[in-house]
C-alpha positions in Angstrom: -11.8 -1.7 26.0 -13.2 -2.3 22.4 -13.2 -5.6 20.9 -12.6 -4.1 17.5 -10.5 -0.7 16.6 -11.1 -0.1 12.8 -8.8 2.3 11.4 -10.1 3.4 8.2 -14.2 4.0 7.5 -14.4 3.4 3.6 -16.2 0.7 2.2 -14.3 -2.1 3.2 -13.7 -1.1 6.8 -17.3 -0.3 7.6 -18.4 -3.4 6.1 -16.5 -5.2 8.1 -17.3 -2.8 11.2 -21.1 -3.6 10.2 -20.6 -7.3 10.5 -19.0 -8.0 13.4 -21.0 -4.8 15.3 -23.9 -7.0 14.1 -22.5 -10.0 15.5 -22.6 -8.4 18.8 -19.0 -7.0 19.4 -18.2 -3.4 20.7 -16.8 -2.0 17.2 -15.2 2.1 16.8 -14.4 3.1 13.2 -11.3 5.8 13.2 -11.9 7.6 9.9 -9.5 10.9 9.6 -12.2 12.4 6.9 -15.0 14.6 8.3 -17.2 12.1 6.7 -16.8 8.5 4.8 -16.7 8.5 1.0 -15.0 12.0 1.1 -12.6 12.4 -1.4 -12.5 8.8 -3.3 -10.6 7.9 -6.4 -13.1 5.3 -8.1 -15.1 5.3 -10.9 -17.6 2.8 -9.0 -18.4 0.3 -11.3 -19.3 -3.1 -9.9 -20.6 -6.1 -11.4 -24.2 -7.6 -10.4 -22.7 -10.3 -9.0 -21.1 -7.8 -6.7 -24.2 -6.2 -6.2 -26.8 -8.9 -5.4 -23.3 -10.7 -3.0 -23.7 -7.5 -1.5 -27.1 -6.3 -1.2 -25.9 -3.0 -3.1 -28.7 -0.3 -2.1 -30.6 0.5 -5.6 -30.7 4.1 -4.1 -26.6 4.2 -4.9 -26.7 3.2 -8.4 -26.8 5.8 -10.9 -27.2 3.8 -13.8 -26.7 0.3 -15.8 -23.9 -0.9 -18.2 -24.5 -3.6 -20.5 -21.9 -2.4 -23.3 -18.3 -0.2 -24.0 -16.5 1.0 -26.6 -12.6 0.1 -26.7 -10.6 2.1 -29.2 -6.8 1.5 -29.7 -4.1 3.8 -30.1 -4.7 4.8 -33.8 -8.5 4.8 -32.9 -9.8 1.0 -33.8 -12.6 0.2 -32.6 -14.1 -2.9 -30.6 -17.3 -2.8 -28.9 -18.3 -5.1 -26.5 -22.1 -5.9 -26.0 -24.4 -8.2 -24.1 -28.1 -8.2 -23.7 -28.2 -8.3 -20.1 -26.5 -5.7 -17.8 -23.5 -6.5 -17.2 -22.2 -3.6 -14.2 -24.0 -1.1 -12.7 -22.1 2.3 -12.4 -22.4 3.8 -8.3 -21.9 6.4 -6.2 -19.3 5.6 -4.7 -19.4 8.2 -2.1 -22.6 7.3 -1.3 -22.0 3.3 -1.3 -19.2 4.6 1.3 -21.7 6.3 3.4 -24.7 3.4 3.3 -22.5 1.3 4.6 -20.9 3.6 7.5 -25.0 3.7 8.1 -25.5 -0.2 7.9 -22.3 0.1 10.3 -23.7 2.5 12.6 -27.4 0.6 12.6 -26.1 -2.2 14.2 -24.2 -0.2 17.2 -20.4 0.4 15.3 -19.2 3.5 17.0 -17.7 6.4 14.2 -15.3 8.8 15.4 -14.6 11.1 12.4 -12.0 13.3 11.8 -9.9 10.8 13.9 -6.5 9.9 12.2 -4.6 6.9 13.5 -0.6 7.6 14.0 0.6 4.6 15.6 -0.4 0.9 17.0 0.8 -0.9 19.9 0.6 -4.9 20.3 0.4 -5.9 23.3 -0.8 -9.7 25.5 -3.8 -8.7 26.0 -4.8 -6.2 23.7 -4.3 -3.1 21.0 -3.4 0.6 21.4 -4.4 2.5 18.8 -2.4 5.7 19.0 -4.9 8.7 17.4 -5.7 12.4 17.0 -9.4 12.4 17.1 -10.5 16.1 16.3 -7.4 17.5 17.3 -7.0 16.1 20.4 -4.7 12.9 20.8 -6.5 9.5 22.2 -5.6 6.5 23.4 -7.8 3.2 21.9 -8.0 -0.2 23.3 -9.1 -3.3 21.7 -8.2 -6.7 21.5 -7.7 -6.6 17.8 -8.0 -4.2 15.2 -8.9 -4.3 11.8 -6.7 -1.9 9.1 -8.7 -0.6 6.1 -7.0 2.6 5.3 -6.5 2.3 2.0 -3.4 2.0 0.0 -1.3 3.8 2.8 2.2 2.1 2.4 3.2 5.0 5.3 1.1 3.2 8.0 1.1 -0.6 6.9 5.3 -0.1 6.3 5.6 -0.2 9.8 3.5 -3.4 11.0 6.4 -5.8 9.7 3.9 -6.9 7.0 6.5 -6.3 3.8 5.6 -3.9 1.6 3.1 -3.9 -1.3 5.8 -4.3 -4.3 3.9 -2.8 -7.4 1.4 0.2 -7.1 0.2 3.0 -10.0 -1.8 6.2 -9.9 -5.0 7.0 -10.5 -6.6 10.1 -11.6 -10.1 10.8 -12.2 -12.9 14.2 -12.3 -15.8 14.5 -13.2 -17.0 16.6 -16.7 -19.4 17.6 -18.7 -20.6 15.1 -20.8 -21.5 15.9 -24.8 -24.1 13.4 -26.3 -22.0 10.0 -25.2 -24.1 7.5 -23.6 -21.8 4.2 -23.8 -18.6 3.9 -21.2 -15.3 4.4 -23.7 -12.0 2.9 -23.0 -9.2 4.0 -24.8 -6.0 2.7 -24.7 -1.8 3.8 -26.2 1.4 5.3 -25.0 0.1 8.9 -25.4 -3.1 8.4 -23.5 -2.1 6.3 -20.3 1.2 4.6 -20.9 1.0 0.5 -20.4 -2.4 1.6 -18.3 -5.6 2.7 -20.3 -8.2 5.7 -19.8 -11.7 5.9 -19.4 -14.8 8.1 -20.0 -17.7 6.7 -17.9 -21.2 8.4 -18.1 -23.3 8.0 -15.3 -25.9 10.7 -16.4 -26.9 12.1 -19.6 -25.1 15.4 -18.6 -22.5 14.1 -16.7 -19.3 11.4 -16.9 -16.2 10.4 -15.0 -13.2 10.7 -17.0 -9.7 9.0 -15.7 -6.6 6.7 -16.1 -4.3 4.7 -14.7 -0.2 6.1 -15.1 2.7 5.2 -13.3 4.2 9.1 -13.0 2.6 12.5 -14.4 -1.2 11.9 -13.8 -1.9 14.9 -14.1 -0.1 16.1 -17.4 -2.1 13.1 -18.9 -5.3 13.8 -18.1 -4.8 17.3 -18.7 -4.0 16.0 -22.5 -6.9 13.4 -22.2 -9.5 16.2 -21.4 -8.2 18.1 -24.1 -8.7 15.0 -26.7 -12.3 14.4 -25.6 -12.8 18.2 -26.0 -11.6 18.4 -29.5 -13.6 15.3 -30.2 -17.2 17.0 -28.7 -17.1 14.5 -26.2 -17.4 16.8 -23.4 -18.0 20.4 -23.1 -14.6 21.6 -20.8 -11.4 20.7 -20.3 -11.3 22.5 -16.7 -11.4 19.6 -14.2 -10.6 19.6 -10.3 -9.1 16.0 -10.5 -8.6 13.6 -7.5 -5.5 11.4 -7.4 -4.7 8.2 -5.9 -2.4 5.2 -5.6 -3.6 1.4 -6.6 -1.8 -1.3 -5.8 -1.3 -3.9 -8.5 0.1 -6.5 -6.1 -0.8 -7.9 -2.3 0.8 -7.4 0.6 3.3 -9.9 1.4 1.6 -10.7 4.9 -1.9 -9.1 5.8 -2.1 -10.7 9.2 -0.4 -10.0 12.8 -0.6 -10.7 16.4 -3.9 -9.3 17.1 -4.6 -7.3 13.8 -5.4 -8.2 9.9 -5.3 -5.9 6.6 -7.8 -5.9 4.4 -9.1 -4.4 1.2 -6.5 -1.4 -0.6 -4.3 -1.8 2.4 -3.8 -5.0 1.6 -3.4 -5.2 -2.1 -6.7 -7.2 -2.9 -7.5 -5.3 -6.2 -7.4 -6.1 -9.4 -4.6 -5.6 -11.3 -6.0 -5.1 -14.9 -8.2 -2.6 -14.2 -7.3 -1.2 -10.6 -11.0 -2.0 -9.5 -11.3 -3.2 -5.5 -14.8 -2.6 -4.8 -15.4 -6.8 -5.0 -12.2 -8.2 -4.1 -12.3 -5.8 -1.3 -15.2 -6.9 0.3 -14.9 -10.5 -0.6 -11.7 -10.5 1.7 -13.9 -8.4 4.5 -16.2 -10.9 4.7 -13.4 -13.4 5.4 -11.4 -11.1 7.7 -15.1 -10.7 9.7 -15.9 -14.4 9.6 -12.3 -15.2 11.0 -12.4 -12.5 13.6 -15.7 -13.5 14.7 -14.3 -17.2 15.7 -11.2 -15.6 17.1 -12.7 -12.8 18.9 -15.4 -16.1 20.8 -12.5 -17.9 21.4 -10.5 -14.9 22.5 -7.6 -16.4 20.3 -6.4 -13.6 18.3 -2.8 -15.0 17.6 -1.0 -14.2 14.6 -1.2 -18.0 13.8 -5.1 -18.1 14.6 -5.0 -15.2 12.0 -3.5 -16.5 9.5 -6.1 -18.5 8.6 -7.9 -15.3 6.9 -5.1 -14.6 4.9 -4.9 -18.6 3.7 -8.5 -17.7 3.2 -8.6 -15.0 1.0 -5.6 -16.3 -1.0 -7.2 -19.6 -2.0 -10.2 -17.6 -3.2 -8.3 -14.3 -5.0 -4.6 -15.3 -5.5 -4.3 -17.5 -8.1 -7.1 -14.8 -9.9 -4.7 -11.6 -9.0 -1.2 -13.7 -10.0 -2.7 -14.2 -13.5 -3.7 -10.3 -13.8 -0.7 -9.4 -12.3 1.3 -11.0 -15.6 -0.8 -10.0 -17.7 -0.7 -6.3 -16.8 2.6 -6.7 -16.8 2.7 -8.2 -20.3 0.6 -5.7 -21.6 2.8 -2.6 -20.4 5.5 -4.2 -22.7 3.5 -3.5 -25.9 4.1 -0.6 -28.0 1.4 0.8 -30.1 1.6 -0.9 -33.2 1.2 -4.1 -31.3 -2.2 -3.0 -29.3 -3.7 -2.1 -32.7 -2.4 -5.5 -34.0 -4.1 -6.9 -31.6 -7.4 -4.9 -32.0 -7.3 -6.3 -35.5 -6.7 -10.0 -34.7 -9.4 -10.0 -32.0 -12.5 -8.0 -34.7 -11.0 -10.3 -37.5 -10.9 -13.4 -35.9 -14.7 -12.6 -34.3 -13.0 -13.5 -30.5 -14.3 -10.2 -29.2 -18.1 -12.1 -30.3 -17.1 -15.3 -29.1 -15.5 -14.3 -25.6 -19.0 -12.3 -25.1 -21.1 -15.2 -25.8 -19.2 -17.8 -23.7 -21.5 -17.9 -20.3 -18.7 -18.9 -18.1 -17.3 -15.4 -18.4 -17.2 -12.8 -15.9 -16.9 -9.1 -15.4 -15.3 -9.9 -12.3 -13.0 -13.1 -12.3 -10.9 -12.0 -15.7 -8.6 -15.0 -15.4 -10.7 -17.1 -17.5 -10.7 -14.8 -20.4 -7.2 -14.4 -20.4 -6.2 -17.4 -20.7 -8.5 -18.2 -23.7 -7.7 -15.0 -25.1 -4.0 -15.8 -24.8 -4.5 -19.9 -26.0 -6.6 -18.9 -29.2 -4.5 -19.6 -32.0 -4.4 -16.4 -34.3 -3.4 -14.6 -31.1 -0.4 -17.0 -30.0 0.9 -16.7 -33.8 0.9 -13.0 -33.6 2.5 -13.0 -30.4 4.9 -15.5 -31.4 6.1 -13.1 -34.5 6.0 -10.2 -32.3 8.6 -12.2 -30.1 6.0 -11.4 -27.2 5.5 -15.0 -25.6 2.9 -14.4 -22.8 4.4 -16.5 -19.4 2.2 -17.1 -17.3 4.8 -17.5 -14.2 7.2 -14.7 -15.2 6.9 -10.9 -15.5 
């Protein structure tokens, strides 16, 4: 018997693999690709303060962000700009595969091309239900540890609710034509209430993407198409990757003998559908709680739910406040985003949100809500019969 099945070998479920295999406990990853980091939706831009939390590997980062350019629907433009870097833009496939390494370094066992179908709870311990290469297996542990992604298939099952708000991502990688700044470009013909993106991470080459609820692909068929027209990149033929965010949490990512984390569990943000941080904030809480339960061989789905109080006193109040205002922001039309553009450059907020130090990359709750409070702002919102609630969707 293991002490920990991990069912999922991303980022999130081999760092918490390389944890608690460095702790000492007998740790198998399941991951159903032939390899981790194969076939991942994410632009991979992370903050520093993700990166020095994390010890990112410099060897993964492709470049340094310390600027963007944000145009509105009719093409205004704000650009935001700070002296010191401000994200670093990664591999992700590779951050995916230094940490399966980390993983395996200190003992984690990887079986890949091993997809999990089913779990069973029992007294004493887990049965993982699998097809490992083609050949169906039988895993105990005493708890495991569900990192799959957003996979409302497998986690619908566990009793756990369901994760109540999710969008699509799509993303490829193109060409790139003489940009070197990341672009974000927002309106209802681009990514409707979501926004797109064109991300360099070489001088030749950029991810391009965006966030829709339904039709990915017809919009960033049209998105290439734009960028093409504009000389931002040099085809419009893409082989694009697709997958689902969610924008909320799970109602319950905790059980008798097992805990959610990361995509699976809703802990991304929901104004720009990044996970990377959030993700592995809540891993290092799911390994630190598993780590007392696991000594004290109390894995009860009351000793468990101390991870999710956990992780909810550090994210949820951050997450609830995205949540509304992504929610807030799919109600504007056009004409109000570029209204908005112009109170923001005419006002000089954009100059005096960047030069406020207690702002973050990561933790976006703080500039919401100054955003929101500033005066010219809660006028125009107030004519446009918008009122921003903080507590209501």
């Amino acid at each position: 018997m293991y002490d920990v099945v991990v069912i999922g070998g991303g980022l999130v479920g081999s760092y918490v693999a390389y944890r608690l295999a460095g702790m000492g406990y007998g740790v198998v990853v399941l991951e159903k690709h032939k390899q981790s980091g194969e076939r991942v939706c994410c632009t991979g831009i992370i903050s520093q303060e993700c990166v020095d939390s994390f010890v990112i590997d410099k060897s993964v980062v492709l470049r340094q962000a310390n600027s963007a350019r944000l145009f509105s629907p009719s093409g205004k433009l704000l650009r935001l700009w700070r002296e010191e870097t401000q994200a670093s833009i990664i591999d992700r496939p590779a951050l995916d595969r230094a940490m399966a390494e980390r993983a395996q370094g200190k003992g984690a066992e990887y079986r890949l091309c091993s997809l999990a179908t089913d779990l069973e709870v029992g007294a004493r311990g887990v049965t993982v239900k699998a097809t490992c290469q083609g050949e169906r297996a039988d895993l105990e542990a005493r708890v495991v540890v569900i990192a799959t992604g957003f996979n409302p298939k497998f986690t619908d099952g566990l009793g756990l609710g369901k994760i109540g708000d999710f969008v699509i991502g799509a993303q490829a990688e193109a060409e790139l034509c003489g940009v070197d700044e990341i672009e974000v470009y927002f309106g209802q013909k681009i990514a409707p209430g979501f926004f797109a993106w064109l991300v360099p991470v070489s001088s030749q080459k950029a991810l391009v993407g965006l966030l829709v609820r339904r039709n990915p692909g017809l919009y960033l068929g049209r998105l290439m198409m734009s960028l093409l027209s504009q000389g931002k990149v040099v085809s419009a033929e893409i082989k694009p990757i697709y997958g689902g965010i969610p924008l909320k949490p799970l109602p319950k990512t905790y059980g008798e003998r097992l805990v959610v984390v990361g995509d699976a569990a809703g802990q991304v943000k929901p104004t720009t559908g990044g996970g990377i941080y959030f993700g592995l904030l809540s891993a290092e809480i799911a390994a630190d709680t598993l780590h007392r339960g696991l000594t004290n061989d109390t894995l009860s789905a009351r000793y468990l739910a101390d991870y999710e109080r956990r992780w909810r006193q550090k994210l949820g109040r951050e997450l609830e406040i995205d949540y509304y205002t992504r929610k807030f922001y799919e109600r504007l039309s056009d004409q109000q985003i570029d209204k908005m553009f112009d109170i923001i450059k005419s006002h000089g907020i954009d100059e005096a949100l960047l030069k406020a130090k207690n702002l973050s990359f990561d933790w976006h709750s703080r500039a919401i809500l100054r955003l929101m409070g500033h005066q010219a702002v809660a006028r125009a919102l107030e004519v446009m019969k918008m009122p921003f609630r903080l507590w209501g969707s």
